[in-house]
C-alpha positions as CSV (number, residue, x, y, z in Angstrom):
1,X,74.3,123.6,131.2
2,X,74.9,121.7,128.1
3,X,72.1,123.6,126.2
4,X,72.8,126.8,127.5
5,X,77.2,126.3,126.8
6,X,77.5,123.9,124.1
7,X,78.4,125.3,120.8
8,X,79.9,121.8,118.6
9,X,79.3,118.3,119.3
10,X,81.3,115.6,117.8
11,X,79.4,112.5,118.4
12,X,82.0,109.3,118.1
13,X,80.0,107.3,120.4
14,X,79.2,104.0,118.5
15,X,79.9,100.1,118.9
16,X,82.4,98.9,116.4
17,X,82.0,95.2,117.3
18,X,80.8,93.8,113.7
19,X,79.0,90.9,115.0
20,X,76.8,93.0,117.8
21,X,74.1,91.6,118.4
22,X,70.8,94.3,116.4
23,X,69.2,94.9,119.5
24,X,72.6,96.6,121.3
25,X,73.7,97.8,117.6
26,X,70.3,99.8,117.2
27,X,70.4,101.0,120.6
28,X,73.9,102.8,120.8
29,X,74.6,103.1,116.6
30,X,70.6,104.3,115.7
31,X,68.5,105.6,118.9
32,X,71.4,107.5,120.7
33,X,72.3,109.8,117.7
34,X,68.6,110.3,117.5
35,X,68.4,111.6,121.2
36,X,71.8,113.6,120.9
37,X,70.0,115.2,118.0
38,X,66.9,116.4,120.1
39,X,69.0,117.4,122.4
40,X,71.1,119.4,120.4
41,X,68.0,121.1,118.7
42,X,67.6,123.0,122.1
43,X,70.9,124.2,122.5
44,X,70.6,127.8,121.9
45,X,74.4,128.5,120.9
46,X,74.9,125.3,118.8
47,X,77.2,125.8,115.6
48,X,77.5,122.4,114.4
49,X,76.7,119.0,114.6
50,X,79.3,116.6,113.3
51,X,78.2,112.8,113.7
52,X,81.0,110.1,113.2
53,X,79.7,107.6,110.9
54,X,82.1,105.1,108.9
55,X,83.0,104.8,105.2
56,X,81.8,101.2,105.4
57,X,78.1,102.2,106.3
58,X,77.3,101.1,102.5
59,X,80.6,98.3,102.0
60,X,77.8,96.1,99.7
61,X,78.6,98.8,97.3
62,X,81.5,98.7,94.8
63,X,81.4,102.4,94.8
64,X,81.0,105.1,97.9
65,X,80.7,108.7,97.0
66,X,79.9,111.3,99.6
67,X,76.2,111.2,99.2
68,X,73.1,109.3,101.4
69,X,72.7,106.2,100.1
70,X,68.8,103.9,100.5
71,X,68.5,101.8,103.4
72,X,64.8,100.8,103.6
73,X,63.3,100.4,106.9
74,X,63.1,103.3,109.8
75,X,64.3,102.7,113.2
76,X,61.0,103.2,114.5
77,X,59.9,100.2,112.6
78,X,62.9,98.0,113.1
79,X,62.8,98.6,117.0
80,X,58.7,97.6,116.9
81,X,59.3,94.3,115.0
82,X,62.3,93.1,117.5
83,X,60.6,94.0,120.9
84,X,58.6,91.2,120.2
85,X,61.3,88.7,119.3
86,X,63.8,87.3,121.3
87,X,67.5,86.8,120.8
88,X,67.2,83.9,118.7
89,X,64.4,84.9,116.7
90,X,66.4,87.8,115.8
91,X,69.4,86.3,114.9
92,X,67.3,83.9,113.0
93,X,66.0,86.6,111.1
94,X,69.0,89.0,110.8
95,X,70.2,87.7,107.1
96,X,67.0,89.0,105.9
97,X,67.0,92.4,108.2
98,X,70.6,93.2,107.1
99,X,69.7,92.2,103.3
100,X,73.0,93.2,101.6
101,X,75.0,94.6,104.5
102,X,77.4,92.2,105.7
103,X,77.2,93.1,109.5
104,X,74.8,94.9,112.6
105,X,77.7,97.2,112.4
106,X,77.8,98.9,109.0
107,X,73.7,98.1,109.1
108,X,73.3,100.4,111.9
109,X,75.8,103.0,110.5
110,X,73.8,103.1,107.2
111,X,70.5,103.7,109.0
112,X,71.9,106.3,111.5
113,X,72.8,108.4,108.5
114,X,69.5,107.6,107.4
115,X,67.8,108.8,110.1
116,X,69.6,111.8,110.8
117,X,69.1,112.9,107.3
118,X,65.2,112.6,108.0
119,X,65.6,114.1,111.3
120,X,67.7,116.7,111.1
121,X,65.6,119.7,110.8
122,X,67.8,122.5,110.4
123,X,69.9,121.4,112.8
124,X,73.5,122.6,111.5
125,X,74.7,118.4,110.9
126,X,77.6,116.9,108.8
127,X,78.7,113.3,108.5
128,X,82.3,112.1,108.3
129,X,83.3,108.9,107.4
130,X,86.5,107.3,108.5
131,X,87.6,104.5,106.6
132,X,89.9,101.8,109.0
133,X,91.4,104.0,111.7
134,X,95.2,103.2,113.1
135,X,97.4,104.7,115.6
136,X,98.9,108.1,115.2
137,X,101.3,109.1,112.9
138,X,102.1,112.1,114.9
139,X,100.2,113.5,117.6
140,X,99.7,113.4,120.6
141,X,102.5,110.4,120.6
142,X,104.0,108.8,117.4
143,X,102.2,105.4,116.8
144,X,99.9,105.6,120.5
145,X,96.9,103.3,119.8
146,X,94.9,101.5,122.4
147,X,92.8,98.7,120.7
148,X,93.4,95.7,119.2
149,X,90.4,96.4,116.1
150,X,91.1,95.6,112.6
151,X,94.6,95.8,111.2
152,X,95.7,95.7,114.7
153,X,94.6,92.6,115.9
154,X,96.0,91.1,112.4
155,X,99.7,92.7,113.8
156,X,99.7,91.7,117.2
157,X,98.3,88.3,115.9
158,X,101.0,87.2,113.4
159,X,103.3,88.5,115.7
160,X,103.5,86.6,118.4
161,X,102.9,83.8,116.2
162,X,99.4,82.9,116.6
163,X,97.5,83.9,114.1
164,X,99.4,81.7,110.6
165,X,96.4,82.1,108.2
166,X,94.2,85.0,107.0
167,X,91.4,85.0,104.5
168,X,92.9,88.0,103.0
169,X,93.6,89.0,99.0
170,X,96.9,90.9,98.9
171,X,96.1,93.1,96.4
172,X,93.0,94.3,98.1
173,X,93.2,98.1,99.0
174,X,93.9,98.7,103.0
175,X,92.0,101.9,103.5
176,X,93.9,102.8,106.7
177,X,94.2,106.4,108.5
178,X,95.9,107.8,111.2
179,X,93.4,108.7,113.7
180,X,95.5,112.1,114.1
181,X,94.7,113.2,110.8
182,X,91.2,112.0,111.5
183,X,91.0,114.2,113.9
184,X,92.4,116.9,112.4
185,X,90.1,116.4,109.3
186,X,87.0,116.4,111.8
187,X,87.8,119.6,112.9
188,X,88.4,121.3,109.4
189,X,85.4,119.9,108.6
190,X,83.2,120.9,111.3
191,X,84.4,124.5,110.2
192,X,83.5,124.1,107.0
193,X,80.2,122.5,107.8
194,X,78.9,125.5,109.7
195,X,80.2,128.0,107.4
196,X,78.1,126.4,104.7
197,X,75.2,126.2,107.3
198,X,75.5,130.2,108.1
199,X,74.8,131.1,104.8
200,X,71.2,132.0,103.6
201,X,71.0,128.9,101.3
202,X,71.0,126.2,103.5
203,X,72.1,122.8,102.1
204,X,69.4,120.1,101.3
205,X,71.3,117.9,103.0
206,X,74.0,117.1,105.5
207,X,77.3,117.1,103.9
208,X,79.3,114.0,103.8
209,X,83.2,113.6,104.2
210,X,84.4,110.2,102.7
211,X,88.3,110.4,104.4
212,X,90.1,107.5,103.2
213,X,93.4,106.9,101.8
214,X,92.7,105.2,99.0
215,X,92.2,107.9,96.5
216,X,95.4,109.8,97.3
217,X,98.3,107.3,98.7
218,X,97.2,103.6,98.0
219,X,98.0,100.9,99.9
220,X,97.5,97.0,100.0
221,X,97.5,94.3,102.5
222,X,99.8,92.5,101.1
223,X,101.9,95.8,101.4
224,X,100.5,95.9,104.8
225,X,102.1,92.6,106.3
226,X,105.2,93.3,104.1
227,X,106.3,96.7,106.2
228,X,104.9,94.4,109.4
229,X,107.4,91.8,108.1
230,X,110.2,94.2,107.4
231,X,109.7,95.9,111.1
232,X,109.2,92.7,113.3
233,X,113.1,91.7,113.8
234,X,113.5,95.3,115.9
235,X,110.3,95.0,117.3
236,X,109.0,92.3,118.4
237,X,106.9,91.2,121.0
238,X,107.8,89.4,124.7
239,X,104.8,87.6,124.7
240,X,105.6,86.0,121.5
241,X,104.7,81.9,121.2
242,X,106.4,81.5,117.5
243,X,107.8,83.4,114.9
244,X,105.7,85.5,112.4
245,X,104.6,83.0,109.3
246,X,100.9,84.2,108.2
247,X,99.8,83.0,104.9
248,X,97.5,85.7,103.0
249,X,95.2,83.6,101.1
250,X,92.1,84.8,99.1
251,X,90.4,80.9,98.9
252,X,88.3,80.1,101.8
253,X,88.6,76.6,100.9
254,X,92.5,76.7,101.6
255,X,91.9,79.2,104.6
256,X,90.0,76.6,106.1
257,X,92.9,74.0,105.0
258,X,95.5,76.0,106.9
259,X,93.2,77.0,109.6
260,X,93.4,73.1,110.6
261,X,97.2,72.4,110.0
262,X,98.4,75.4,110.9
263,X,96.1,76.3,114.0
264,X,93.8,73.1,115.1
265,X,96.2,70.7,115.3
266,X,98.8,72.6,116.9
267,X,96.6,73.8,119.5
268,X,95.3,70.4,120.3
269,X,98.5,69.3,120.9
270,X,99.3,72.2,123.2
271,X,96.3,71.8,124.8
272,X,96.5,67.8,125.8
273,X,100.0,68.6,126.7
274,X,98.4,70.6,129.3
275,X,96.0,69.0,130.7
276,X,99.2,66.1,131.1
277,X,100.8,68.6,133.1
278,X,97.8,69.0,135.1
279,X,97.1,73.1,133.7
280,X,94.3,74.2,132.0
281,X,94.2,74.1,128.3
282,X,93.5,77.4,126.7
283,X,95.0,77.7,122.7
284,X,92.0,76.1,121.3
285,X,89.7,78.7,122.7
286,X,91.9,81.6,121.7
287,X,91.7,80.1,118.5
288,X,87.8,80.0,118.6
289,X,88.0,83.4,119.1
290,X,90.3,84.4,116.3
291,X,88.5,82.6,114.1
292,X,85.2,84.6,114.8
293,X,87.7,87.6,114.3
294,X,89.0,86.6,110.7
295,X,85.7,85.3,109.7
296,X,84.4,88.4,110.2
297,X,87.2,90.3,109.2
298,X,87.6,88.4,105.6
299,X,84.8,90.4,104.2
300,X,86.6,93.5,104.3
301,X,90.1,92.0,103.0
302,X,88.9,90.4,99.9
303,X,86.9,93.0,98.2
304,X,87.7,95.9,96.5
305,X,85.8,99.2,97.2
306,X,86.2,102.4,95.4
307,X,86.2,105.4,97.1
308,X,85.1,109.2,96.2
309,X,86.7,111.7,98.4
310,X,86.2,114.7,96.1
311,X,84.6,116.9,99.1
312,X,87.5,115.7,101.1
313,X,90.1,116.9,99.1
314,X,88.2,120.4,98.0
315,X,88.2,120.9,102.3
316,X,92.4,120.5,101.6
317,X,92.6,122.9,99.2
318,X,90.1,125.4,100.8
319,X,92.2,125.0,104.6
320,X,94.5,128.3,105.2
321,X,98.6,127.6,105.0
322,X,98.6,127.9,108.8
323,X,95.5,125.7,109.3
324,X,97.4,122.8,107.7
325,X,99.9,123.4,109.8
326,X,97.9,122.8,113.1
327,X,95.8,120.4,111.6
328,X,97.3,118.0,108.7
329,X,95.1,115.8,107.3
330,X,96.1,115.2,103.5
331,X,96.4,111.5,103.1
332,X,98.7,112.1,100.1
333,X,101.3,113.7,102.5
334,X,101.5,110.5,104.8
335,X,104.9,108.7,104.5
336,X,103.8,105.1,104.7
337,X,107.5,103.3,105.3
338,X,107.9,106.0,107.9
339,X,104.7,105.1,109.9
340,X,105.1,101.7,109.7
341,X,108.5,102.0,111.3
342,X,107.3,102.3,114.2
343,X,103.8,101.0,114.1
344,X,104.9,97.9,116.0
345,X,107.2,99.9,118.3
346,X,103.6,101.7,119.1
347,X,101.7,98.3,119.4
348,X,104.7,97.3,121.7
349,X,104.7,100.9,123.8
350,X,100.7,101.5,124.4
351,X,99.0,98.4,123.9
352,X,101.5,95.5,125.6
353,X,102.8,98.3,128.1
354,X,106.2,97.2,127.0
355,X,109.3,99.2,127.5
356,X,112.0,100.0,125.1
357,X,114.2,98.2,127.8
358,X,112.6,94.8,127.7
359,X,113.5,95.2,123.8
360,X,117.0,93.5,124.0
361,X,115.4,90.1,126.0
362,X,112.7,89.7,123.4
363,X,114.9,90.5,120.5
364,X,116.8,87.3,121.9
365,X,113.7,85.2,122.4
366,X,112.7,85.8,118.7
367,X,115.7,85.0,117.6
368,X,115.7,81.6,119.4
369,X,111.6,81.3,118.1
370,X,113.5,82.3,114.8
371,X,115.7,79.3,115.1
372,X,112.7,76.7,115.7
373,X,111.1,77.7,113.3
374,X,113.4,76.3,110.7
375,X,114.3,73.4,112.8
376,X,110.3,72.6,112.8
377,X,110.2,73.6,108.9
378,X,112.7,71.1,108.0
379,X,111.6,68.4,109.9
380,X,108.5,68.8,108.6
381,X,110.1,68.8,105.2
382,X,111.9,65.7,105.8
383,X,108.9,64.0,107.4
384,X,106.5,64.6,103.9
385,X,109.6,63.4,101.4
386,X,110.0,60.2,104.1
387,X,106.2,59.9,103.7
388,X,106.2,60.7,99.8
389,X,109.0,58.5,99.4
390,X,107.8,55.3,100.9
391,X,103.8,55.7,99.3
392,X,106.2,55.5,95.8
393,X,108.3,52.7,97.4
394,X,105.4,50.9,98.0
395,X,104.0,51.4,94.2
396,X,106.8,50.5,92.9
């Protein structure tokens, strides 16, 4: 059925978990592309291939353009060399396997697009390249998303006060998208990838969509967690523990600092309060796991990467009036304070299942977490000038 009715493919099917382990990453992100493409070579109506890569596929770079970029071994030769390893040999190994690429994730991303490049074979393919996809900005429902990934987690972390420090350089670019206009960019380009495919010069290679917003309407993460900031007083969350305080910090040395005040300790103490009260203790490994979050996270938020999109922007300029109209995708014409107001409203809505009437109860339980967060801020205060003041006494 599928060879005989199948005329476009979109193939999104991936793992995004960055620390995969290469054995699961090259099975889903490397091998299953490859079989989709064999499969695809038999379908007798087939238009177009588009295959969902990631603009992080080569983030060891300073610059991406919207070409193929080296990666050095084949699949058939990585898969050989790990059937014989096991699970630790590999992750012994995997520094020198990934060489520059900071993850299984944007490895096996790199070497898909590798692959299908090589393996292609006239098959009508294209590759687009997302750069951090977010909830909607329009369609199907304003802000619906339904992960916690990336710049998600980092929101519903801070706040319901859990996550308090972030490896993170504010001035670092946020490459964000909408994954509506993702979409809608997907589909142009699909068009536009078989048009160029049903001419008699047949490209070299598969064309590559960079879509990020980067090039067109800029933003930081420190402008990130500043419309977070300015939003979380409507919105916040009923599971919330504390009130929003995350410290953006580009040293890992202070990270680490603040990881131990501001997260260890705390949780310890919450933690042998429970087991006092005869419940199970739990904040420490949350925190275990946010930690493997940020860690792997930080890579992302304190490097710069510069972007081409010039293939990207010529698809804009080449979509019909009424095209852009069904399917806007210009990054340039996205309206960041407006999607962050009601970003968290859409975190709130899809993700904690909250309705807009439990809004009034939790605006007064972060009012009160408000509240105890100064009383705990002065105390604190008053504790270190008590401290300061008697080491100088005792100089003196």
């Amino acid at each position: 059925m599928l060879t005989e009715k199948v005329n476009i493919i979109f193939h999104s099917a991936a793992t995004v978990k960055f620390d995969e382990h290469l054995r699961a990453a090259l099975t889903t992100n490397v091998r299953a592309p490859l079989h989709l493409l064999r499969l695809a070579r038999d379908m007798r109506k087939l238009d177009v291939l588009m295959h969902i890569s990631t603009a992080y596929s080569n983030s060891h770079l300073p610059k991406i353009e919207e070409k193929f970029y080296a990666c050095e071994p084949t699949c058939q030769q990585l898969e050989t060399t790990i059937s014989k390893l096991s699970d630790e040999q590999i992750n012994a190994m995997l520094p020198k396997i990934l060489g520059p690429w900071p993850n299984t994730y944007t490895f096996t991303k790199a070497l898909a697009e590798k692959e299908i490049r090589v393996n292609a074979n006239g098959v009508p393919v294209g590759i687009f390249r997302p750069a951090i996809v977010t909830s909607t900005c329009k369609e199907p429902l304003k802000s619906w998303v339904d992960n916690m990934y990336g710049p998600t987690g980092v929101a519903v972390g801070s706040g319901t006060g859990i996550l308090r420090t972030l490896q993170c350089d504010g001035s670092v670019t946020a490459d964000i998208v909408p994954v509506d206009a993702v979409v809608n960019c997907l589909i142009c380009a699909a068009k536009s990838v078989h048009s160029t495919y049903a001419k008699s010069r047949r490209p070299i290679d598969p064309p590559i969509f960079n879509y990020v917003s980067s090039v067109e309407n800029r933003i930081t993460w420190g402008d990130f967690m500043k419309h977070n900031m300015e939003m979380i007083d409507r919105n916040p969350f009923s599971d919330a523990v504390w009130y929003i305080s995350l410290r953006l910090t580009r040293s890992a040395i202070l990270n680490n600092l603040y990881i131990l005040f501001l997260h260890l300790i705390p949780a310890l103490l919450v933690d042998t309060l429970a087991i006092c009260l005869g419940r199970k203790p739990k904040m420490l490994k949350v925190y275990k796991k946010i930690h493997k979050f940020s860690s792997v996270l930080s890579y992302f938020t304190t490097r710069e990467i510069s972007f081409c999109n010039t293939r990207t922007r010529e698809l804009w300029d080449q979509t019909t009036v009424e095209d852009k109209e069904l399917f806007p995708f210009s990054m340039a014409e996205v309206n960041w304070e407006e999607y962050f107001e009601s970003y968290l409203a859409g975190i709130r809505r899809y993700l904690f299942k909250e309705s807009d009437e439990m809004l009034p109860r939790a605006r007064i339980k972060w009012k009160r977490l408000y509240y105890l967060h100064q009383i705990a801020k002065i105390i604190f205060l008053l504790l270190a000038v008590y401290t300061l003041w008697s080491i100088l006494s005792l100089m003196w």
